[in-house]
N, C-alpha and C positions, 0 to 999 in steps of 0.2 A: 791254149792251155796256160794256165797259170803257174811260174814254176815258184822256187824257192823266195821269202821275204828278202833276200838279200839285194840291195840296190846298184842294178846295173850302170857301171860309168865305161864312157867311152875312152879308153886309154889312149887318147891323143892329147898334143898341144892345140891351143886353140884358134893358131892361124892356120892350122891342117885342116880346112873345112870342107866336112862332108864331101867324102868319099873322092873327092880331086875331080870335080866335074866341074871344070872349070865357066861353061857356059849356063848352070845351070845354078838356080837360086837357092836358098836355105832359109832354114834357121839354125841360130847359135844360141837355143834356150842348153843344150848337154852341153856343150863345150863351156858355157856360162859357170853351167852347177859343178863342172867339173875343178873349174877354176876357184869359186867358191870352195869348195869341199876342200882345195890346198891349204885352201888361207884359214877356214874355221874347223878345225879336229872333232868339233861334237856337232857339227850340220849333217853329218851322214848319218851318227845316232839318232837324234832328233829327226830324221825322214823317217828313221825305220819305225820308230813312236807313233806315227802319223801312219804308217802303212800297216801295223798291225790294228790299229783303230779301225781302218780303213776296210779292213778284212774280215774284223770281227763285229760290225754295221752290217755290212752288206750281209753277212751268213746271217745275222741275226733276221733283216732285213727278207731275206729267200726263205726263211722259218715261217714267215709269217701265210698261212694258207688260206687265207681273207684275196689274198691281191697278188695275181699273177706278175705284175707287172708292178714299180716302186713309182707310188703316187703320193701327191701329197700338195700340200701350200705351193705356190709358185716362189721363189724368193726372188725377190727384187735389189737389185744391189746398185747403189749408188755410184755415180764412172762421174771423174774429173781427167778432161780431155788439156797436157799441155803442149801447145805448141812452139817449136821451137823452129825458128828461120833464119836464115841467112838473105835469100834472095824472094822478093814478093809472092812468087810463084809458090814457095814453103808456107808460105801463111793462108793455107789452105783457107776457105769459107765456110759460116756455119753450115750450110746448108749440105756443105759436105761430109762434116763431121756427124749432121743427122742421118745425111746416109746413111754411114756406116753404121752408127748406134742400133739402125731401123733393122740394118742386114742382118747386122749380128741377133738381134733378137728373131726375127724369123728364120736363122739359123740354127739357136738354139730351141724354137720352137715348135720344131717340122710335124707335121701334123698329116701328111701323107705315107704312102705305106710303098715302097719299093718293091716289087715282089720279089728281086733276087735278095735283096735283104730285109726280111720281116722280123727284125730287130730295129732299125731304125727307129729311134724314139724320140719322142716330146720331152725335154730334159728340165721342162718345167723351172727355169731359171730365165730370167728377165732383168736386164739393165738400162739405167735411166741416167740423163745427165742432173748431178745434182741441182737443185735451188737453193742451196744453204752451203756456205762455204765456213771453213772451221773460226770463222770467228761468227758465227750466226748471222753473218748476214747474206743480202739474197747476191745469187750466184745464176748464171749460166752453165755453172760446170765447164768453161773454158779456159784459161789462159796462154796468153800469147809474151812470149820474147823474143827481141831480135839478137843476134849474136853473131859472131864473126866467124866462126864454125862453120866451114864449105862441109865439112864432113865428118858427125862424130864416131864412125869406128874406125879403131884402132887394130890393125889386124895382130901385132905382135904385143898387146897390153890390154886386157880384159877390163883394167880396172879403173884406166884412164877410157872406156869407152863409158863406164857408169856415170863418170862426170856429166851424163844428159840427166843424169838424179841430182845432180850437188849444186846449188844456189851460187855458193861457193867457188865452184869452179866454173860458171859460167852456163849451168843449167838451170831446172829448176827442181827445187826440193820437194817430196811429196806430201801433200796434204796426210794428212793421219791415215797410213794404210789400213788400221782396223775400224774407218769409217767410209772409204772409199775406194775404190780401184781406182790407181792412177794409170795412167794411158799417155808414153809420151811419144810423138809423131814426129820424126827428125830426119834429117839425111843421112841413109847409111851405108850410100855408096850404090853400087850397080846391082852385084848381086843378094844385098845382104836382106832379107825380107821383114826380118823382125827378131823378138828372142823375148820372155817371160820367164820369173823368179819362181821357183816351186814354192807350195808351203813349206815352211819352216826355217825359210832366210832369211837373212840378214833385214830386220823391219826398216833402216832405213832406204834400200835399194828395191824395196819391194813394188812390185807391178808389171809392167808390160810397155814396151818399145816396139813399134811399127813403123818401117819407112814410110817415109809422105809418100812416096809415088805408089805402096800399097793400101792407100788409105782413102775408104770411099768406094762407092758403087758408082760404076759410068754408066749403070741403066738408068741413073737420075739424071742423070745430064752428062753429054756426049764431051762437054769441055773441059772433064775434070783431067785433070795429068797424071795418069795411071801404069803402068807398066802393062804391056800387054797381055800376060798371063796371068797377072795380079788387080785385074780393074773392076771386080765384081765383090771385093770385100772379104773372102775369106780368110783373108790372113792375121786378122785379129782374132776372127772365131778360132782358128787354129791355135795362137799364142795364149789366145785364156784357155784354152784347154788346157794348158799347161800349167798355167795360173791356177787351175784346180784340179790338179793332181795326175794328169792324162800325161802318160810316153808316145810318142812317135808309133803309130801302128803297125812298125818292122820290128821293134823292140830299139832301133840300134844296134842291131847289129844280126848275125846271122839266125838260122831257122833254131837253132838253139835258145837264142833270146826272146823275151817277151813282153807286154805294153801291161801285163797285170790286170789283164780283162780276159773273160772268159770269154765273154761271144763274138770278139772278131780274132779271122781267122790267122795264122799265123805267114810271116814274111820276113827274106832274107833283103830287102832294099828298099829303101823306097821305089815308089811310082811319080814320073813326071809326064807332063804332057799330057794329052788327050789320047787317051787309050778307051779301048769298048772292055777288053778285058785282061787280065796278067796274071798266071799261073805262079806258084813259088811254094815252095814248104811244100808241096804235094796236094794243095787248095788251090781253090781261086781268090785273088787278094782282093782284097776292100779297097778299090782304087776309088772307091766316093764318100770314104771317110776323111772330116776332115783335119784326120791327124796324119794325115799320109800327105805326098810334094804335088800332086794332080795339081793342074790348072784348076784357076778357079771356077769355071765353067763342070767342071767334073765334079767338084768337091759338095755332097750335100748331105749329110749325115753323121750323126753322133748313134752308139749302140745302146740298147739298157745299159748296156753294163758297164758304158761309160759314164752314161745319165749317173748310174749308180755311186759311183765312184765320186764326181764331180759335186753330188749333194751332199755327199757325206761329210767334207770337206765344213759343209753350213752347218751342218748337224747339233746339234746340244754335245759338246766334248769335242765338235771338228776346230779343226784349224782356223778355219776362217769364220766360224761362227759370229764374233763381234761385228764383222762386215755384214753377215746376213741380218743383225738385230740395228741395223744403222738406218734412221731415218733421216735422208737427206732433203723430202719432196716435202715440207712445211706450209709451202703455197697451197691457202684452201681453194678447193673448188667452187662452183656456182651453180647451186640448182638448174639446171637446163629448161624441165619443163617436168609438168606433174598429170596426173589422170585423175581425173574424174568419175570416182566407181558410182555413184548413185546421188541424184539430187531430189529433194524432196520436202516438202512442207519446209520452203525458205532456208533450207541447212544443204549443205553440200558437202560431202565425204570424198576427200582425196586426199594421192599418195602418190611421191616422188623417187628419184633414185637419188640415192644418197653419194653427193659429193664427195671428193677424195679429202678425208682429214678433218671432216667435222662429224660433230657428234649431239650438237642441237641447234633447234632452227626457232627464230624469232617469223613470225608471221603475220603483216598488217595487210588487212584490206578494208579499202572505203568506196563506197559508194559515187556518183557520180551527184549525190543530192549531200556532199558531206560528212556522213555519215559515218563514221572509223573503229575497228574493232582489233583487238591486236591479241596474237594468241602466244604460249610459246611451248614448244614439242620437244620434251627432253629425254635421258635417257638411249639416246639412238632411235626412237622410232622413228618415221617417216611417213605420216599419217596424219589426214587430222580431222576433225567438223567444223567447218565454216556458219556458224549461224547468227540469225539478224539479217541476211542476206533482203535484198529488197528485189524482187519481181519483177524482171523487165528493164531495171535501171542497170546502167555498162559499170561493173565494179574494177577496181584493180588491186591484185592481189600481187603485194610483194613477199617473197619465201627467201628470209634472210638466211643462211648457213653459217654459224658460229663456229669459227674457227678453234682446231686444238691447239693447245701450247700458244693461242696467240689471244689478244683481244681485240678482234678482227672479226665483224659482221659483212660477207656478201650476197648483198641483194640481189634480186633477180625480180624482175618485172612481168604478168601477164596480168591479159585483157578479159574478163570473164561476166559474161553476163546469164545471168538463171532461166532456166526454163520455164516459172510460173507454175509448177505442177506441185499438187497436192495431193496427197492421201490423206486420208483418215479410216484406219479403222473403226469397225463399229465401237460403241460405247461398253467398256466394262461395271461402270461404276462405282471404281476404287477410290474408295476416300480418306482412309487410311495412309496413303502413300506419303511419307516423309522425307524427302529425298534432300541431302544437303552436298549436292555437288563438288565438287573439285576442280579449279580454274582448268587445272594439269590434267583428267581425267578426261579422255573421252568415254568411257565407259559407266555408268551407273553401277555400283556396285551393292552387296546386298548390309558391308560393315554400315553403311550412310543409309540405310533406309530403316524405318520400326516397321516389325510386319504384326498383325492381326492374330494371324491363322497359320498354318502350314503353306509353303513354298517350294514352288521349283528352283533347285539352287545347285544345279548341274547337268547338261546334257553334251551327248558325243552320237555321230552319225559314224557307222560303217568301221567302226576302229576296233579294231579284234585285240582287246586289250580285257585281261583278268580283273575280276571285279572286282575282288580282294586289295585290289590297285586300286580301283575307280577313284577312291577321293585324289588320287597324285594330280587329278586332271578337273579340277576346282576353281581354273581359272574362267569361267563363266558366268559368275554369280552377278546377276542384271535384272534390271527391273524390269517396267511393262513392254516397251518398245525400240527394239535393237536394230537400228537401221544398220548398225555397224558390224554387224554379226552377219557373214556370209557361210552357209549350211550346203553342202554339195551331195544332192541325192541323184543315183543313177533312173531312168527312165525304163531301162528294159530291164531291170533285176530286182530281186530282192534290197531294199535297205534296210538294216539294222539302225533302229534310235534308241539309246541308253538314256531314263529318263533318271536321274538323281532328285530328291525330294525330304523335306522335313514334313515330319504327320506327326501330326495330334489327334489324331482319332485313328481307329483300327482297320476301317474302312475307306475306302477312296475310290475314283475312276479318274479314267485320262482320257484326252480327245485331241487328236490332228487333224488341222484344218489344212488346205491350201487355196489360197484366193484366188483361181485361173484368171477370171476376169476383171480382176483389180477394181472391184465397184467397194470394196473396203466393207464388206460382206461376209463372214464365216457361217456359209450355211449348210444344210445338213447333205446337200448333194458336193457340196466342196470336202466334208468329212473325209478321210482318207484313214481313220483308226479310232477305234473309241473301244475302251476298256471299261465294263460297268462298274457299280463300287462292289468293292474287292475286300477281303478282309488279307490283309500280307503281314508275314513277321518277318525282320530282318533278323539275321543270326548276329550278326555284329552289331546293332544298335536299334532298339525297339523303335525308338522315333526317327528312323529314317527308311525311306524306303528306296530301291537302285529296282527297276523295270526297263526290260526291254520290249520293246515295241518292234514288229515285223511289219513293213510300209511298203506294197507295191503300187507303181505312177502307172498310165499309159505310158504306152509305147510312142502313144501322138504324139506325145509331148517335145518339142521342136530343143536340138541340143542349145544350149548357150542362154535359155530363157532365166528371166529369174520372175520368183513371185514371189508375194508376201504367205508365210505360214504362220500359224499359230498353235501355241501346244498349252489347253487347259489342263488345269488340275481342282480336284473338289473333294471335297470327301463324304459327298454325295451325287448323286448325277445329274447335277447342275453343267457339268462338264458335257455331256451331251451335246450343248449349245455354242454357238463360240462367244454369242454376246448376254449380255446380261449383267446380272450383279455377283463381281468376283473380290475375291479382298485382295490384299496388296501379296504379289508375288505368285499366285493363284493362275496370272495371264502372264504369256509369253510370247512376243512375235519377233521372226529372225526370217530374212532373204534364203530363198531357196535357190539355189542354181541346180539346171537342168544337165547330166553327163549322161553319156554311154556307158554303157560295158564297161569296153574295150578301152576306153581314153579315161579312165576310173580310175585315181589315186586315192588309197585311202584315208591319209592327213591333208588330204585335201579341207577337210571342215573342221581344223583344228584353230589355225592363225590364218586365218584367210586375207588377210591383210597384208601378208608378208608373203603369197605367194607370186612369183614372176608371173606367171600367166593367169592365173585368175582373178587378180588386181586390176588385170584388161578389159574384163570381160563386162558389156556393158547391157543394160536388156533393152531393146529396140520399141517394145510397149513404152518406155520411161522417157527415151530420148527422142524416139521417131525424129532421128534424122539419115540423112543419106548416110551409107560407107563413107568412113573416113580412113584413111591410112599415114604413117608416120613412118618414117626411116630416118635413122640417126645413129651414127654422126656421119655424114656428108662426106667425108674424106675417112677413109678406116684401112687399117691395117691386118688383121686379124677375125672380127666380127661385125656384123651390124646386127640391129636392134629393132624391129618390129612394134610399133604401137597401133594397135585399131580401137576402133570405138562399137566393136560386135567381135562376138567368141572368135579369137582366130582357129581355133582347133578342128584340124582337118582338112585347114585352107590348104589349098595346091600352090607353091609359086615356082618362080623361073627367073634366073638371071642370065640376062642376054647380052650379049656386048653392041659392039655401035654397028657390028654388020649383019646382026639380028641374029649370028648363032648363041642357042641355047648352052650354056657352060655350067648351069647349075642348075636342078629342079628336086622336089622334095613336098613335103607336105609337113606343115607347121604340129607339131603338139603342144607340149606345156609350157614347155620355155621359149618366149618369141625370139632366141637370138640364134644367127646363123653362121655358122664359120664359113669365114671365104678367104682364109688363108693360102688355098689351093688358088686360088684365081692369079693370074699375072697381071700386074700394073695395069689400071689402064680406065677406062670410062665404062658405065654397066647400070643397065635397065632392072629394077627390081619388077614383077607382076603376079598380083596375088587373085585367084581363082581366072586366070585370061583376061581380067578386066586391064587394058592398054589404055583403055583410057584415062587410069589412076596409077599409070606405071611412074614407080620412085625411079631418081638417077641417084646412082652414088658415084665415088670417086677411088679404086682400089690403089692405096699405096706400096 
């Protein structure tokens, strides 16, 4: 229960530490604030500022009947790690300071469900060591001093133990609190574990303090010099709790007091040790929150309603808001590797995942005969059409990522060579067509063409959108041949096609073709819709007409396939045909893909270029080559990523460990990526429909 806004202080001094248990560890983040709160008269108002904010987010926040649960952007906050030693052993190693960083984000981002506590939440907060240190330049997010300090806490002087803050006095000073979490890792005696500044303290002492010997995860390695009860890392998660706005989950003090969250239960003491369970307040206690004294072995969980709390804190008007708007990670990424959705008549259409911090991509490829062509893809898309391409000869395509805020291009290199495959549609015999391209344009649009006669100049598959609307969605207007235009019709249902159109005469007809057999043929048994000429008034605009078209496929028809369609228009029934003589914008061809029912999204045929999973999706007529499969990245933490070169939708897979128990199994839909947060460190077999013989390894960190 949440009682009164007024802010609970521990009435003690602050070498009286926690409760006189003399063998048993702590934090001194209350004793800290308490001491603060002597020294500055307006720090207790100033909380209370922050805790009524705090209160009136989150009610605003549980108003909302959209989301059971407080969702939202992850926010990423930049952590500068300082180290402070005495004896070599204090100078901890990167690789243990990545520990930590790794634990604590998998701490804050638990993604499993407890069943004694189904509150447990994903707190959608994520910290990273900075790249850019406050003079802009690049960083590890480290620093190290040596110093002559065996030991900086001070049990009878609060302010002389801050001196691990002060340059000055032999610590070090913190980089700009409202661009960074500072973290400093030092000696603090036996039992003293750590201790963190609330919001709304004193900005130059702001951050968090963690003993070396609690710092780091000894599941990375058995070497590190750990405290026994403290060697898995929680006691940072624990101290930013505090960092963002979280009490001790007893309150401090008796069944009376409270941590200001509603959903963990209430408690008169902490919990130490490894316990299975502990009664108090007339509940059972949260002994695997990790705002409570549990071993770290016990400790695994944050509540909503701490999630809550701790975001709000980021919020537009929180406290720490400037820290959540801090971009510390500058370092651009590098293209990894790109997909290949369709190659055809010498052009090749592909699309990458876009690097961390760029926003456009310079793109050369040449030929192995010389040959060089250079593109550049602005704007943030991530797309492109390769053409000039030469048939057969081994090209190589470099995909530069143009850095933000920087003038900095990275390259990345692959090896690609074409398939030789041609299409041609039959002939329309449009000679009219004017088309004055755009270097920047993959798209043929209809402002760059003169047309003749009346034209198709908008269509939508299965989007249950008012017509009255219909012009909002005019981003289609293309001329004859849209290789780039992927269209998603279900096989066992009804599809709805909205066909949008300029008419100059009263009358017209329409015709849908699908070319099953790819011989570049629209013939009258490929017809799948033909509307004859029609006389139509639109109520809103005499010269346009908006028709819906009802298109049922077989059921034969194999999921993941794609073929060429065509959608005439005439305004006569000349349209009946697919070939023949059409004037410019009269003919229309876009890629079909083949879905279900049941695996049916309906903006699926909106931006087809920007969806995760049908960006994959490859048709086995075009490419005939074997299953190919992709898993990346090699080492991961949280998800891996699924590339194939055929529909993966519906795939079965399985991950296995190295003594061939199954530990994950599932069946792929839209999005090829998998969370394997649940999984424990260690070595694992990916296998997608039983096929072992194309089984991926990864590496879970």
């Amino acid at each position: 229960m949440i009682k009164s806004i007024k802010i609970a202080l521990l009435l003690v001094c602050f070498p009286v530490v926690l409760y006189a248990q003399k063998n048993q560890g702590y934090c001194a983040t209350m004793e800290m604030l308490e001491y603060q709160q002597s020294k500055d008269p307006f720090l207790k108002k100033r909380m209370e500022i922050i805790e009524t904010f705090t209160r009136k987010n989150i009610k605003k926040q549980q108003k909302n009947e959209k989301q059971q649960k407080i969702a939202g952007d992850v926010y990423r906050i930049p952590v500068v790690v300082h180290i402070l030693y005495n004896e070599e052993s204090e100078n901890i190693s990167d690789a243990q300071i990545k520990s930590q960083i790794t634990t604590t984000n998998r701490d804050f981002a638990y993604l499993r469900t407890i069943n004694k506590w189904p509150q447990a939440a994903n707190t959608e907060i994520e910290f990273y060591l900075a790249k850019v240190d406050p003079n802009g330049k690049e960083t590890n997010g480290i620093t190290r001093k040596k110093t002559d300090k065996t030991n900086w806490f001070y049990y009878f002087n609060p302010d002389k133990t801050n001196d691990i803050k002060r340059t000055s006095k032999g610590g070090v000073s913190p980089w700009n609190p409202e661009e960074y979490l500072n973290i400093w890792v030092v000696n603090l005696g036996k039992n003293l574990y750590g201790y963190a500044q609330f919001p709304g303290g004193d900005i130059s002492t702001d951050g968090v303090v963690v003993n070396v010997k609690c710092f780091g995860n000894k599941r990375w390695n058995s070497s590190f010099d750990l405290k026994p009860t403290r060697e898995f890392g929680k006691t940072l998660t624990h101290e930013i709790g505090h960092y963002l706005n979280l009490r001790h989950i007893w309150g401090d003090g008796d069944c009376r007091e409270d941590d200001f969250v509603a959903d963990t239960p209430n408690s008169d003491a902490p919990n130490y040790g490894i316990q299975k369970s502990h009664m108090s307040c007339g509940s059972l206690d949260m002994i695997e929150n990790f705002m409570d004294y549990s071993d770290d072995e016990v400790m695994s969980i944050f509540t909503e309603g701490q999630k809550q709390r701790m975001r709000t804190v980021f919020d537009d008007g929180g406290a720490r808001r400037k820290l959540a708007e801090s971009d510390k990670e500058l370092v651009c990424g590098t293209v990894e590797n790109y997909r290949k959705i369709v190659e055809i008549n010498n052009k090749v259409w592909i699309e990458w995942d876009a690097p961390f911090n760029s926003y456009e991509y310079i793109i050369k490829y040449k030929s192995e005969n010389g040959n060089e062509h250079t593109k550049t893809v602005k704007d943030g898309k991530t797309k492109a059409v390769l053409d000039q391409l030469e048939p057969g000869a081994i090209h190589e395509i470099q995909i530069g990522a143009v850095c933000r805020n920087k003038n900095e291009v990275n390259y990345n290199s692959f090896i690609y060579i074409p398939d030789n495959l041609h299409y041609t549609p039959c002939e329309t015999g449009i000679s009219e067509l004017n088309d004055t391209e755009n270097q920047y344009d993959n798209n043929d649009y209809d402002d760059d063409i003169e047309y003749k006669a009346g034209h198709i100049s908008e269509i939508m598959v299965n989007d249950d959108v008012n017509m009255m609307n219909y012009s909002n969605y005019n981003d289609q207007f293309y001329s004859n041949f849209l290789w780039n235009t992927l269209l998603t019709f279900k096989a066992d249902a009804e599809n709805s096609l909205y066909i949008g159109a300029e008419n100059y005469s009263m009358d017209y007809s329409f015709a849908v073709f699908i070319d099953y057999n790819w011989d570049g043929s629209f013939t009258q048994d490929e017809r799948v819709h033909f509307t004859p000429p029609t006389i139509f008034h639109d109520q809103y605009n005499t010269n346009y007409i908006r028709k819906e078209i009802t298109i049922k496929l077989s059921k034969d028809l194999p999921f993941g396939e794609i073929y060429p369609m065509r959608i005439a228009y005439r305004t006569d029934s000349k349209a009946a045909t697919g070939c023949g003589e059409f004037d410019a914008g009269e003919i229309e061809d876009y890629f079909v893909i083949i879905s279900s029912e049941s695996d049916y999204s309906p903006r699926e045929s909106q931006n087809i270029l920007n969806d995760n999973y049908l960006s994959l999706v490859k048709s086995n007529k075009l490419l005939n080559k074997k299953d190919k499969i992709t898993l990346f990245p090699s080492q991961a933490t949280n998800s891996i990523n699924i590339k194939t070169n055929f529909s993966p939708m519906n795939s079965v897979f399985e991950i296995i460990n190295t003594l061939g128990q199954v530990k994950m199994k599932g069946k792929l839909k839209y999005s090829p990526i998998i969370d394997i947060s649940g999984l424990k460190p260690g070595i694992y077999h990916f296998i997608l429909n039983n096929n072992k013989k194309n089984a991926k390894s990864f590496v879970k960190l």
